[in-house]
TORVEXVEX-20514 format. One record per atom (N, C-alpha, C, CB): residue in one letter; chain; atom name; x, y, z. Coordinates in nm, 3 decimals, decimal comma. Glycine has a CB too. Layout:
% residues N
SEMI / rest / kette / atom / px / py / pz
SEMI / a / A / CA / X / Y / Z;
...
% end
This chain:
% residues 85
SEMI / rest / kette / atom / px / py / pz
SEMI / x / A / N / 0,083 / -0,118 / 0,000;
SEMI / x / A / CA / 0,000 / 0,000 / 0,000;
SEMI / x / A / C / 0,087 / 0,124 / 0,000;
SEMI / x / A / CB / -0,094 / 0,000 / 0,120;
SEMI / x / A / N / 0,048 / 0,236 / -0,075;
SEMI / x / A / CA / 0,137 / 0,329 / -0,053;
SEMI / x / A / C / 0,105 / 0,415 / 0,090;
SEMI / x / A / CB / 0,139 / 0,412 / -0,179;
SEMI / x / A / N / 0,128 / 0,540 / 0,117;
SEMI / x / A / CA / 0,141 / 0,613 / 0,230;
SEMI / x / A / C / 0,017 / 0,667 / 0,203;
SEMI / x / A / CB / 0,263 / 0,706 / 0,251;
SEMI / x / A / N / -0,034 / 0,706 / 0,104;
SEMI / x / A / CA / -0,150 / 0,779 / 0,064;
SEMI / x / A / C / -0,249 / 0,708 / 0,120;
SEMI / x / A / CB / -0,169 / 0,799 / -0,079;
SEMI / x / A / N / -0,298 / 0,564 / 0,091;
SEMI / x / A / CA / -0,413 / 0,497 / 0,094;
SEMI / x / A / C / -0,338 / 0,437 / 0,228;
SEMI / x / A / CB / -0,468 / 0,401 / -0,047;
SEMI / x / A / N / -0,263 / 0,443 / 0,317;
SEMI / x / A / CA / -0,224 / 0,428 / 0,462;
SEMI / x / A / C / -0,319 / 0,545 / 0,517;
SEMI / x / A / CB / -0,048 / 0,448 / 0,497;
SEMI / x / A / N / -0,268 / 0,641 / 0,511;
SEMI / x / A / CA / -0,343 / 0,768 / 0,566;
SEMI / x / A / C / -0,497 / 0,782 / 0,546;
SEMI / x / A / CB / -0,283 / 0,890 / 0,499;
SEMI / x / A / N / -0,527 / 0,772 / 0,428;
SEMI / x / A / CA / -0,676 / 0,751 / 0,418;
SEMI / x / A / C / -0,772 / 0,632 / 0,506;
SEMI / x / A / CB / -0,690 / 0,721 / 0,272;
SEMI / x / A / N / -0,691 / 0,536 / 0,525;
SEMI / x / A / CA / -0,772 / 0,434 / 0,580;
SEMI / x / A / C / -0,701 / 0,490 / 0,745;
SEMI / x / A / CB / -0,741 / 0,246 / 0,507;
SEMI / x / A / N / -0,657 / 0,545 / 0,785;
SEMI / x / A / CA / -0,636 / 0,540 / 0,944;
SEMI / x / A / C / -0,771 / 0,708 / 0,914;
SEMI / x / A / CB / -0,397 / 0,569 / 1,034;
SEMI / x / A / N / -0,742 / 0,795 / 0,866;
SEMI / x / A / CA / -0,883 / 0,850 / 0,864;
SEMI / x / A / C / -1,020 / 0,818 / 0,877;
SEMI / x / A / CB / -0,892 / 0,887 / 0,784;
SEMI / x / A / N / -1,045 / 0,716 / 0,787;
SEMI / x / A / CA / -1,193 / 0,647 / 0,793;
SEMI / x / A / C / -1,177 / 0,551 / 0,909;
SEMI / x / A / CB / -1,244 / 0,558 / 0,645;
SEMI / x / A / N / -1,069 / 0,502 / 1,006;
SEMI / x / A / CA / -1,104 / 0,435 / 1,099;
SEMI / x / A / C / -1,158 / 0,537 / 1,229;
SEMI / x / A / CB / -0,990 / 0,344 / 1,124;
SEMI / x / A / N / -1,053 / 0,651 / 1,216;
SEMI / x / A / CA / -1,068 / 0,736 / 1,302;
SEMI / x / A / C / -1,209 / 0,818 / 1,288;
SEMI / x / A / CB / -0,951 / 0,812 / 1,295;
SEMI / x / A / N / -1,305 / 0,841 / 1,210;
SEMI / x / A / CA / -1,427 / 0,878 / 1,143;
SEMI / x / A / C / -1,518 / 0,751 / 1,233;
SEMI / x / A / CB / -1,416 / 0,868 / 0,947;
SEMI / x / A / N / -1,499 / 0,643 / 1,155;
SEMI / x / A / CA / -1,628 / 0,521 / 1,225;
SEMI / x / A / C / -1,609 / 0,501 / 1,359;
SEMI / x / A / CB / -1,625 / 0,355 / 1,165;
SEMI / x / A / N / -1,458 / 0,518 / 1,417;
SEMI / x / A / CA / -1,466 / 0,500 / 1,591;
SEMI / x / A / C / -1,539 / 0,609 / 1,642;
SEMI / x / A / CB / -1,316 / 0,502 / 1,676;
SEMI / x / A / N / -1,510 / 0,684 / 1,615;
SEMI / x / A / CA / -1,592 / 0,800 / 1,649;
SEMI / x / A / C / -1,764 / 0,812 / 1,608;
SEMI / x / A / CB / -1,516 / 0,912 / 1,580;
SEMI / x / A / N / -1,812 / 0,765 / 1,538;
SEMI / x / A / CA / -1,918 / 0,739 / 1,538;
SEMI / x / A / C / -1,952 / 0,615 / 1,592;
SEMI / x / A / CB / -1,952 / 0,757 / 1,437;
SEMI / x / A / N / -1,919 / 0,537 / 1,604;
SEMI / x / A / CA / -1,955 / 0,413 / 1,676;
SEMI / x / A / C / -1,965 / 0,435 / 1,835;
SEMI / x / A / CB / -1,845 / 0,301 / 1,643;
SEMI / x / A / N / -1,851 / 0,504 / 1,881;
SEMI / x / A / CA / -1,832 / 0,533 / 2,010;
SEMI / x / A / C / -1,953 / 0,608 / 2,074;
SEMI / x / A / CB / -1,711 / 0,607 / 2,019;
SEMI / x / A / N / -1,957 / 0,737 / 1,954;
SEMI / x / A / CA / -2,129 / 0,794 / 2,017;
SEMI / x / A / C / -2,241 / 0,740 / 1,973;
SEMI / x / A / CB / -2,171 / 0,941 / 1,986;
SEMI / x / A / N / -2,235 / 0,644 / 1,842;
SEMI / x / A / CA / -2,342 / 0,581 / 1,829;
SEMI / x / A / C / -2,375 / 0,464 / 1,965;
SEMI / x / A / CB / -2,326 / 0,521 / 1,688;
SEMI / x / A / N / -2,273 / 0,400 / 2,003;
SEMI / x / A / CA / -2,312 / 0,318 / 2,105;
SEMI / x / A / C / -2,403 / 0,344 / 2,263;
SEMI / x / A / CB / -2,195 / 0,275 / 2,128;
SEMI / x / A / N / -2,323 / 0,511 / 2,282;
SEMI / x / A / CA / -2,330 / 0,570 / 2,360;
SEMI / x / A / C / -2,444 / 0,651 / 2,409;
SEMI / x / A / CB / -2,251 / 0,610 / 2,343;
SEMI / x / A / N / -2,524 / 0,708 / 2,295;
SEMI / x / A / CA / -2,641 / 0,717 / 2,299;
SEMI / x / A / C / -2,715 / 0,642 / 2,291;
SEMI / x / A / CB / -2,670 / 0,769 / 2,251;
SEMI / x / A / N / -2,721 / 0,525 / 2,225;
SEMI / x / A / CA / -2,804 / 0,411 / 2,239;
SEMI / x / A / C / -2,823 / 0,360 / 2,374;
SEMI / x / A / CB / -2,755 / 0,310 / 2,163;
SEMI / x / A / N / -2,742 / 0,387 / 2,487;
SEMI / x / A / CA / -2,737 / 0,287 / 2,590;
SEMI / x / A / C / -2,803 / 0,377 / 2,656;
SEMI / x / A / CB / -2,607 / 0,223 / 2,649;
SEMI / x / A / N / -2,808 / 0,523 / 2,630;
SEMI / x / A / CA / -2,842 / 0,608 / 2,750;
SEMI / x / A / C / -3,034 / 0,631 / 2,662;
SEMI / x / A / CB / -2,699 / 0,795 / 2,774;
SEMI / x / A / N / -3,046 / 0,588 / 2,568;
SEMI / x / A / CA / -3,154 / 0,611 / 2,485;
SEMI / x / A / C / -3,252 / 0,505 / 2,565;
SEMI / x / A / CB / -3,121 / 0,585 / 2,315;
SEMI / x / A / N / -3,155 / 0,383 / 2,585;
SEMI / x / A / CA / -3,267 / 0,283 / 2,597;
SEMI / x / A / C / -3,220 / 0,260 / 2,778;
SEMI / x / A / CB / -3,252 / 0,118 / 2,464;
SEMI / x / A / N / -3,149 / 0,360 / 2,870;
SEMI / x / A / CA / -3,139 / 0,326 / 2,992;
SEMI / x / A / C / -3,221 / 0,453 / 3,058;
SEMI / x / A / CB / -2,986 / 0,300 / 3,035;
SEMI / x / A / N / -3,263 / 0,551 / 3,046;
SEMI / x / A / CA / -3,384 / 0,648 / 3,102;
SEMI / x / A / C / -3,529 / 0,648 / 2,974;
SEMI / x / A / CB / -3,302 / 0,841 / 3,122;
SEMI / x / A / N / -3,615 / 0,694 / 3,057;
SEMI / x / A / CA / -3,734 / 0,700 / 2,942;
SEMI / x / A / C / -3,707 / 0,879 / 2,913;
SEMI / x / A / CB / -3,934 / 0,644 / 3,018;
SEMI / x / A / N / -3,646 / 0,967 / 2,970;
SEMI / x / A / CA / -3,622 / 1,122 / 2,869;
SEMI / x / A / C / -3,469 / 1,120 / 2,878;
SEMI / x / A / CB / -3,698 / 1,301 / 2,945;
SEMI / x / A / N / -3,441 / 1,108 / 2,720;
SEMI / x / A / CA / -3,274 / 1,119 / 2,703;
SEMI / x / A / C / -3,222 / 1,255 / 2,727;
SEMI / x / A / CB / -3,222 / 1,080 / 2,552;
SEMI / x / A / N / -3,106 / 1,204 / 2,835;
SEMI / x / A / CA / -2,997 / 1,277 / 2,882;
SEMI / x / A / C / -2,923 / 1,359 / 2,768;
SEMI / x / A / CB / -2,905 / 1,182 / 2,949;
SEMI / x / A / N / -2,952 / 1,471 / 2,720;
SEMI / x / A / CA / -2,841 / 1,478 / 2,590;
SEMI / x / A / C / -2,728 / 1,566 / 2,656;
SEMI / x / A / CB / -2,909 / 1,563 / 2,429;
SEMI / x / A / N / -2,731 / 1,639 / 2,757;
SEMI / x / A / CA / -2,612 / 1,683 / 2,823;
SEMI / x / A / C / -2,494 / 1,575 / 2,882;
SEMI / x / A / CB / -2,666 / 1,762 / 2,934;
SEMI / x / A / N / -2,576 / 1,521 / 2,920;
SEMI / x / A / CA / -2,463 / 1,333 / 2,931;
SEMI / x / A / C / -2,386 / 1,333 / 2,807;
SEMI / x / A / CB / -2,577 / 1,138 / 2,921;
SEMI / x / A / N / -2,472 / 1,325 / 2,687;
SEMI / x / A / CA / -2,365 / 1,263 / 2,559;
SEMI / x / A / C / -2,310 / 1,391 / 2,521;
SEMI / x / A / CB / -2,442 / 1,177 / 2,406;
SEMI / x / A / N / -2,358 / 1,528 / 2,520;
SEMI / x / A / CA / -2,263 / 1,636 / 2,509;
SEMI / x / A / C / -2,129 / 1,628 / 2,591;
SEMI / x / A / CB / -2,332 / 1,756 / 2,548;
SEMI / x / A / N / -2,157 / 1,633 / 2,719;
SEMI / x / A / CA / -2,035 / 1,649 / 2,799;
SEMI / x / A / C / -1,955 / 1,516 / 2,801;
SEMI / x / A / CB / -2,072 / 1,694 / 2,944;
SEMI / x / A / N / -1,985 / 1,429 / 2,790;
SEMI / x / A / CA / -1,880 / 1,291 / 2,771;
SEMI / x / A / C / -1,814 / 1,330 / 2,649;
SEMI / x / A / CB / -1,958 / 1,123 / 2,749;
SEMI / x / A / N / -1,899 / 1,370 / 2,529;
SEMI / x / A / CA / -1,811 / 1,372 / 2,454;
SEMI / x / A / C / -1,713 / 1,521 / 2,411;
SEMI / x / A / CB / -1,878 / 1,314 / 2,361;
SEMI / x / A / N / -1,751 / 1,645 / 2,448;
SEMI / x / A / CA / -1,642 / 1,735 / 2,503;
SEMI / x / A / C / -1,557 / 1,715 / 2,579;
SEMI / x / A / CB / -1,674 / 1,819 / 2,551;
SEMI / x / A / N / -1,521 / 1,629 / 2,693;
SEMI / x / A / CA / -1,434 / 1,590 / 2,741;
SEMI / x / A / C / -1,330 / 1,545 / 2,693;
SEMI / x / A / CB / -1,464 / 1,539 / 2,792;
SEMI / x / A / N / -1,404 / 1,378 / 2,613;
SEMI / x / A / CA / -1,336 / 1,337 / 2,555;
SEMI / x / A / C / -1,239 / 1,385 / 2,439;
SEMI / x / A / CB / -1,395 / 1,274 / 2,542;
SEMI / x / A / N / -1,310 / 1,522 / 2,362;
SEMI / x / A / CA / -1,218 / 1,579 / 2,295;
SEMI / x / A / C / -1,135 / 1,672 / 2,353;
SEMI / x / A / CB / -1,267 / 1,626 / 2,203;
SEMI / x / A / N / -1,178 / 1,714 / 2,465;
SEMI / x / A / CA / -1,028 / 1,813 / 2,567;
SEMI / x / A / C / -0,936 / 1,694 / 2,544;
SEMI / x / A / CB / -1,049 / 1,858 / 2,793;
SEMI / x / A / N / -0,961 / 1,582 / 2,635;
SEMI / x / A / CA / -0,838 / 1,494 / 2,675;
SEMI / x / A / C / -0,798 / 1,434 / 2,542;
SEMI / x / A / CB / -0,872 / 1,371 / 2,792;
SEMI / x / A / N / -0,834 / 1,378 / 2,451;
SEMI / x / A / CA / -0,764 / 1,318 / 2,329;
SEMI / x / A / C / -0,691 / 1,499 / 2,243;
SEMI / x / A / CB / -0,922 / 1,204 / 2,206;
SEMI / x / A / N / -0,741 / 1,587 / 2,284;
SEMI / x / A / CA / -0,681 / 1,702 / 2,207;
SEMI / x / A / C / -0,530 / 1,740 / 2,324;
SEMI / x / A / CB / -0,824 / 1,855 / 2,189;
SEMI / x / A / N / -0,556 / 1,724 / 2,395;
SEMI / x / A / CA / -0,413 / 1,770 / 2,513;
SEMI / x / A / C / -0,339 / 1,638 / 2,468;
SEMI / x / A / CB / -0,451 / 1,780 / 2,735;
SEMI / x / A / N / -0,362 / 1,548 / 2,492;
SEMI / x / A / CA / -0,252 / 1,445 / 2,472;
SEMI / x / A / C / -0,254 / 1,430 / 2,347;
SEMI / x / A / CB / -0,261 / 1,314 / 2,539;
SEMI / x / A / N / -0,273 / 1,430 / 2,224;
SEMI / x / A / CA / -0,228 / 1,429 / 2,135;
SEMI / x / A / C / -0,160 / 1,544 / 2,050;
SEMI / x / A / CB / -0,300 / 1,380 / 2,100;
SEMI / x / A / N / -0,249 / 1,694 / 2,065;
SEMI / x / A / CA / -0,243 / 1,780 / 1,996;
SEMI / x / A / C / -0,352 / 1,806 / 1,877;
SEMI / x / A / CB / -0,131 / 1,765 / 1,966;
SEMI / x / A / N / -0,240 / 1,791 / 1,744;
SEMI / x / A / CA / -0,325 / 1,805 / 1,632;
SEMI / x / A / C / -0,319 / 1,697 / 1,526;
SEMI / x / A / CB / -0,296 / 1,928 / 1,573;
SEMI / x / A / N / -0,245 / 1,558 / 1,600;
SEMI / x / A / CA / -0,301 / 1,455 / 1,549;
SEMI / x / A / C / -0,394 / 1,402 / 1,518;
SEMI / x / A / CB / -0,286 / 1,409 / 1,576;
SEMI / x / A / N / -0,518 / 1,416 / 1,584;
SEMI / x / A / CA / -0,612 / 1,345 / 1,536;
SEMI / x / A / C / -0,733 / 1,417 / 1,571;
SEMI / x / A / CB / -0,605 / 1,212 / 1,578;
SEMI / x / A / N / -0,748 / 1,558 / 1,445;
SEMI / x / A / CA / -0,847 / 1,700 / 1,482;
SEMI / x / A / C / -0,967 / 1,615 / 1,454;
SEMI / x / A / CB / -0,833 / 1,868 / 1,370;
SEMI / x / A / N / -0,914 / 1,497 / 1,301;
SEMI / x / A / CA / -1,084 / 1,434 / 1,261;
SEMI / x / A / C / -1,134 / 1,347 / 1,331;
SEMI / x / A / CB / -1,109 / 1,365 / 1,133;
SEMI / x / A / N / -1,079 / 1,244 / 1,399;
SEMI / x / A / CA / -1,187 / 1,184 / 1,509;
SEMI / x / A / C / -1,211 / 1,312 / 1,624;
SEMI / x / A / CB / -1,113 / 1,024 / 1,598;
SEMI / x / A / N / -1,181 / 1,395 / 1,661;
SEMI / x / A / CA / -1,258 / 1,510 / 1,783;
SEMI / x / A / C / -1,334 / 1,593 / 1,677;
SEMI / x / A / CB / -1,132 / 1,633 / 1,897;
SEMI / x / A / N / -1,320 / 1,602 / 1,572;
SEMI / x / A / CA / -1,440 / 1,683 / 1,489;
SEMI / x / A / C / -1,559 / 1,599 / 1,448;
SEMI / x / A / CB / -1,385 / 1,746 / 1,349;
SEMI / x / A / N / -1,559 / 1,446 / 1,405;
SEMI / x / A / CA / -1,657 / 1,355 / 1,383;
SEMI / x / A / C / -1,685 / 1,344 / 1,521;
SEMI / x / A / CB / -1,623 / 1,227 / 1,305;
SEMI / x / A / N / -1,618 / 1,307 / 1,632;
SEMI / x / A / CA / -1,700 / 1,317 / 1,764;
SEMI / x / A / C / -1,794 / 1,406 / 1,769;
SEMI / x / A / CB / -1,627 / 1,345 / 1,874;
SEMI / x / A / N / -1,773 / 1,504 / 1,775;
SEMI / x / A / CA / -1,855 / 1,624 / 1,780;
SEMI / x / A / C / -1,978 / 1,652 / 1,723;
SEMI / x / A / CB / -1,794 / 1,708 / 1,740;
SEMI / x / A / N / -1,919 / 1,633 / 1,605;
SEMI / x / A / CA / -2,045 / 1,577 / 1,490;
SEMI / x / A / C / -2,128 / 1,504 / 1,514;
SEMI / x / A / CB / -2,015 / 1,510 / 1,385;
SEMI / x / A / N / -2,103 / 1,375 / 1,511;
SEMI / x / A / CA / -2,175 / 1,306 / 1,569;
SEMI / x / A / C / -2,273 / 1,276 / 1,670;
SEMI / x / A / CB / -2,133 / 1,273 / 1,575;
SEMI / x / A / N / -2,218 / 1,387 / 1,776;
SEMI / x / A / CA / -2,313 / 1,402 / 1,899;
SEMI / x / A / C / -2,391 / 1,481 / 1,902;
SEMI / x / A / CB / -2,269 / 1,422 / 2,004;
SEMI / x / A / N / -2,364 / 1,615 / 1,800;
SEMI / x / A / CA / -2,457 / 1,632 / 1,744;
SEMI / x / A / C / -2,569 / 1,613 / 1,672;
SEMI / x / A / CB / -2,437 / 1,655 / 1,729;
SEMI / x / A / N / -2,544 / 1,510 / 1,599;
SEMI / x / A / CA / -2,609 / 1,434 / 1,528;
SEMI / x / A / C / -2,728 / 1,355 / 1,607;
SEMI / x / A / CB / -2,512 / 1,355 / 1,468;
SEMI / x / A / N / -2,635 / 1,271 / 1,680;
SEMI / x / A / CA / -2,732 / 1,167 / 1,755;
SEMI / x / A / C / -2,844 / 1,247 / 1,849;
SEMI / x / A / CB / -2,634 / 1,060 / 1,859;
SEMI / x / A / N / -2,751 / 1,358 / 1,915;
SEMI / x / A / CA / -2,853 / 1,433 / 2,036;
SEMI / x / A / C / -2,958 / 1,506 / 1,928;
SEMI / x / A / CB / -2,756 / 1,573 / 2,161;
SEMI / x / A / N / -2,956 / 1,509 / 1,824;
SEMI / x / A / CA / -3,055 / 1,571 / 1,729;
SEMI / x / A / C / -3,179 / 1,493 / 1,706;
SEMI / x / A / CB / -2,994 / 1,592 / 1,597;
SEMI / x / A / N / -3,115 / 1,393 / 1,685;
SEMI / x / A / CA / -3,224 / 1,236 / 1,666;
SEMI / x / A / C / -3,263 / 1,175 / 1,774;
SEMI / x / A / CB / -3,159 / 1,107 / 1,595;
SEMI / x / A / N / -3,245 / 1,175 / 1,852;
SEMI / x / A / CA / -3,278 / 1,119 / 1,991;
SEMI / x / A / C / -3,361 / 1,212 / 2,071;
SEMI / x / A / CB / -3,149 / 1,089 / 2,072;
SEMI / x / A / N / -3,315 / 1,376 / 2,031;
SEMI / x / A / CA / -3,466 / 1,443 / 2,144;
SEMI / x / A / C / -3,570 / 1,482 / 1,989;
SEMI / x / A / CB / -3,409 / 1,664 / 2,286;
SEMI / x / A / N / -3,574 / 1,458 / 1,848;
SEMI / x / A / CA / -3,651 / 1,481 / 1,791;
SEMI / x / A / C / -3,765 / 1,510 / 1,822;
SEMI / x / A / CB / -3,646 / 1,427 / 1,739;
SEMI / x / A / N / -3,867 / 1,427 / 1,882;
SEMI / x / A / CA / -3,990 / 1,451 / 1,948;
SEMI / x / A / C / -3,996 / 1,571 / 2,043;
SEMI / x / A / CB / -4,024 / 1,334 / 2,019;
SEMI / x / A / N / -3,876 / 1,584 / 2,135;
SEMI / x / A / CA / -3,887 / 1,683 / 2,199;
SEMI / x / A / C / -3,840 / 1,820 / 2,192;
SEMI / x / A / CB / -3,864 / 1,649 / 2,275;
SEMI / x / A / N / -3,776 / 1,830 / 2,034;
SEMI / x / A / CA / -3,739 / 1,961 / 1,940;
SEMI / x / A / C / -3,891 / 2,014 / 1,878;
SEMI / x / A / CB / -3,618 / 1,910 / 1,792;
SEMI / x / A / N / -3,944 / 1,913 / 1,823;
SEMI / x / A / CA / -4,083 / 1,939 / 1,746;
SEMI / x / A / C / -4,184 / 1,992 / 1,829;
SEMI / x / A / CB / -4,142 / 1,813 / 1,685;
SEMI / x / A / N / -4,199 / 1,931 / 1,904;
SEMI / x / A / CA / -4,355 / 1,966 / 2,033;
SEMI / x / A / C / -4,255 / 2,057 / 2,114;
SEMI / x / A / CB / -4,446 / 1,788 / 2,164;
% end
């Protein structure tokens, strides 16, 4: 493999952990209270990007930007009902 398609695939791993991580994560808190916590999955996952951003730096901006994303994402879909009404 060259360096190119090295780099690309540690990107897309770093992309799906990061969605998996908050996909899992809201799921558990989705189906462990009956009104989802979305400050739970906000702040777990701001954290998590302080501490992976201090110890790494600016290695790895795209998994703490797909984090982010993502939790956005999910906390979007998960209080839907309670954005609308």
């Amino acid at each position: 493999m060259t360096q190119y398609n090295l780099d690309e695939l540690k990107l897309l791993n770093q992309f799906l952990f990061a969605l998996f991580l908050v996909a899992d994560f809201a799921l558990f808190l989705h189906f462990g209270n009956t009104i989802f916590p979305w400050f739970a999955l906000i702040g777990a996952a701001i954290g998590l990007s302080i501490i992976v951003a201090c110890w790494t730096g600016k290695k790895y901006t795209f998994f703490i930007a797909a984090l982010l994303v993502s939790t956005t994402l999910f906390s979007i879909v998960y209080n839907w009902q309670t954005i609308i009404h």
